[in-house]
N, C-alpha and C positions, 0 to 999 in steps of 0.2 A: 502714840505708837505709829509708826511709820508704817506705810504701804509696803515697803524693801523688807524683805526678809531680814531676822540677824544675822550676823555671821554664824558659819556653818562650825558645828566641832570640829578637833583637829582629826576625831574619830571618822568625820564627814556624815555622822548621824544628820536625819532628815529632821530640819524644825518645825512644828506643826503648830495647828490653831485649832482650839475645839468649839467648832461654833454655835455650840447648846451644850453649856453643863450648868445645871442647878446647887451652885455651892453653896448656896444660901440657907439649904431648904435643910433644917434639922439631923436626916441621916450622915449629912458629912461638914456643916458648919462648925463643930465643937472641935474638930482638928482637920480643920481647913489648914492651919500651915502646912499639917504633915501630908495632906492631899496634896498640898503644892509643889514640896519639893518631890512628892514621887512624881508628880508628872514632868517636873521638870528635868529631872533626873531622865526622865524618857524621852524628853526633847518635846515636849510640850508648851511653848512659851507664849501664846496667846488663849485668851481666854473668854468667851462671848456669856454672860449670865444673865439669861431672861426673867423677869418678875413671872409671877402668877396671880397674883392677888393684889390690891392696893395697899396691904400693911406693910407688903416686900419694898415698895416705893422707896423708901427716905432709909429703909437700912443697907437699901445695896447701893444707893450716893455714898452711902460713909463707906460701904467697903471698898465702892470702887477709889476713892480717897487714897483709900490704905493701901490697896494692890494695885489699883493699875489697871484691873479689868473694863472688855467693854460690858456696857450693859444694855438692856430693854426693860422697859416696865411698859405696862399693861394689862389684861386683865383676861386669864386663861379660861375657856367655856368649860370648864370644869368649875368655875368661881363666880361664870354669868346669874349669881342672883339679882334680885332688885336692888338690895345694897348695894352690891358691888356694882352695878349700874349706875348708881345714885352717888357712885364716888367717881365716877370719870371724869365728873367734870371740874375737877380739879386737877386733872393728869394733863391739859396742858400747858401748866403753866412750871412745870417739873419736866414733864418731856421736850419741853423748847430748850433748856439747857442743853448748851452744847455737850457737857461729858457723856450725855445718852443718846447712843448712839441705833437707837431702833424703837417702835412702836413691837410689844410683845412683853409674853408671846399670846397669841391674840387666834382665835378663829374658828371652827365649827368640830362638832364631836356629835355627832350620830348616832354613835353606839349607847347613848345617856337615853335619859326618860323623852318621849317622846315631846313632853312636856315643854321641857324646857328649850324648844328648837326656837321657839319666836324668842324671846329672851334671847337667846344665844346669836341671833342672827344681831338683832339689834345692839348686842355690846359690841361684834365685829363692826358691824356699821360705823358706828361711832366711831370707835377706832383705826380705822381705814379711812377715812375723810380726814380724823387728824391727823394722820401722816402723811397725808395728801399735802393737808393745808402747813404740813412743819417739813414737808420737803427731806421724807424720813423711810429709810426700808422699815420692812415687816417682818415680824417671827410667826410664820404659819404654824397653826398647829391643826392637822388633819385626821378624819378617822370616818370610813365611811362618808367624807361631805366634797372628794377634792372636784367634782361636776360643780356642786354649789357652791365653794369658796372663788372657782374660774368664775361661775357665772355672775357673783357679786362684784369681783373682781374689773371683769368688763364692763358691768351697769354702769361703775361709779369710774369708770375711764382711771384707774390708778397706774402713774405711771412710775413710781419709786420703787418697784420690785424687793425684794428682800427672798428670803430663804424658804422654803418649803423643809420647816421640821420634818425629820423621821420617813422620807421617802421612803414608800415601797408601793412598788407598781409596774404598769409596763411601760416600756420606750415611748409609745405613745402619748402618757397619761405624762409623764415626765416632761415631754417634750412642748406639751399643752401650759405645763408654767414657765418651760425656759423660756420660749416664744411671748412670755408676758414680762420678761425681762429676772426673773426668780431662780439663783441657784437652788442646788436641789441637797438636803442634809443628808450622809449616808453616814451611817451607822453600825450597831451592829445587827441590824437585821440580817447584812451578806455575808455574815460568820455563819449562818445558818441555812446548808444544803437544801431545805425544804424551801426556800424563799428562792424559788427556780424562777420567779419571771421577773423578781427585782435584781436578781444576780444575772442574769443576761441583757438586761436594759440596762445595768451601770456599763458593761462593755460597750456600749454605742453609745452613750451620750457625748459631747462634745468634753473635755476635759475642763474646759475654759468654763463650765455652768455646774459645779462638783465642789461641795463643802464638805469637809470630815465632821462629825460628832459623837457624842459618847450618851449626851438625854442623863448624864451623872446626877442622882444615885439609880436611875432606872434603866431599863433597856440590859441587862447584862449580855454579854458575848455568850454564843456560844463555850461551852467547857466550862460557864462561871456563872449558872444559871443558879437562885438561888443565893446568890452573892451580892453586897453594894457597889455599884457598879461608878467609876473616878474612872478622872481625865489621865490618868498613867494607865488606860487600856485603849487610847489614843492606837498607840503606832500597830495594835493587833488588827485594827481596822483599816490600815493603810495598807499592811500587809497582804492582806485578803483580796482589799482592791486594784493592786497592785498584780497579784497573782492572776485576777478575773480578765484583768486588761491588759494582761502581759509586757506592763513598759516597769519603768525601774522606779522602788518607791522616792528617790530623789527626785525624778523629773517631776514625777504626784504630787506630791509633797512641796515643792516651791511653787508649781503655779497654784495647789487647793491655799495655799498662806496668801498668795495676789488675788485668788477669788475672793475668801473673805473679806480682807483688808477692805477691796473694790467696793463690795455688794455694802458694804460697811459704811462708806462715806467717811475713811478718816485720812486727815490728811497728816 
């Protein structure tokens, strides 16, 4: 897939890229086609799909095979057990293949058992030096840790940047990973009135460090709460952002598909 956008419809609908959706994962793999052509249908035509576990590994090369998706494997701190520790070390010799195109989705979750925070830290480690050493962005995944995933971030001098999952924060906190070279993934948390200090910090960030995402089957929109949430509610999040920043979801829209691409490493 090229860095160049496709051609535009003759509609002049905006073409998007969702740079976190889990098609993999059980609620929407069994009619994956027909999630596809809905999103496509909505002008959806890139596709970022992060592992979470090591078994996701060798079934999302065959998908990406069959579709055409990018993808990430790695190993999500929601799945940092000893096992799955004890399987990294086979992840790089599957993520040096060039079709994978990221280290993830990978990184600290705070809101878990206390417990499990030294584990958790040590599978990001791991992780983050191998994408160091494969010359590879990251799929952050944050909650409660984004202090500690900067400050691991900076120990280990990482300079391959990748994307900050599921941003929400303030201008500040945001601008703490773009300055580490990390677009930032917006979502549908800015469907949601009550997320007042992350829907005022997407109006100031720079446009040029701004990913769209959907987090598919989770994160639902507003209005579709309670719902399985696909990449064909894509452009309701464009819309949003669009309105929050008052320029036109075209112009959004071609440079958020040259972010990706970018932050992406494809040539």
């Amino acid at each position: 897939m090229s860095i160049i956008p496709p051609l535009q419809a003759a509609d002049t609908r905006p073409v998007l890229f969702d740079s976190h959706c889990h098609l993999d994962l059980p609620e929407l793999l069994p009619e994956l086609e027909l999630h596809l052509a809905n999103a496509k249908a909505a002008g959806v035509e890139g596709f970022l799909v992060p592992a979470v576990q090591s078994s996701a590994w060798l079934p999302l090369l065959e998908l990406k095979q069959r579709y055409g998706f990018y993808i990430a494997l790695g190993v999500h701190p929601w799945w940092a057990s000893q096992a799955q520790f004890e399987t990294l070390v086979g992840l790089e010799g599957l993520a040096a293949l060039p079709e994978v195109n990221a280290i993830g989705e990978i990184g600290l979750d705070f809101a878990l058992d206390e417990q499990s925070f030294a584990l958790q830290r040590q599978c990001f480690e791991f992780q983050l030096q191998l994408a160091a050493k494969l010359k590879k962005p990251v799929i952050l995944h944050h909650r409660k840790s984004q202090n500690e995933l900067l400050q691991v971030i900076k120990q280990q001098q990482f300079s391959q940047g990748g994307i900050l999952h599921a941003f929400s924060g303030s201008f500040q906190q945001g601008m703490a990973f773009i300055d580490m070279g990390f677009k930032l993934g917006i979502g549908g948390t800015i469907t949601y009135e009550r997320a007042e200090k992350t829907r005022k910090a997407v109006k100031q960030f720079p446009l040029t460090a701004l990913v769209l995402e959907t987090d598919s089957p989770s994160m639902p929109l507003n209005g579709f709460q309670g719902q399985i949430n696909t990449p064909a509610q894509l452009p309701l999040v464009l819309k949003v952002l669009a309105e929050l920043r008052g320029e036109s979801t075209q112009d959004i829209a071609s440079q958020l598909w040259l972010n990706t691409c970018q932050i992406l490493k494809k040539n």
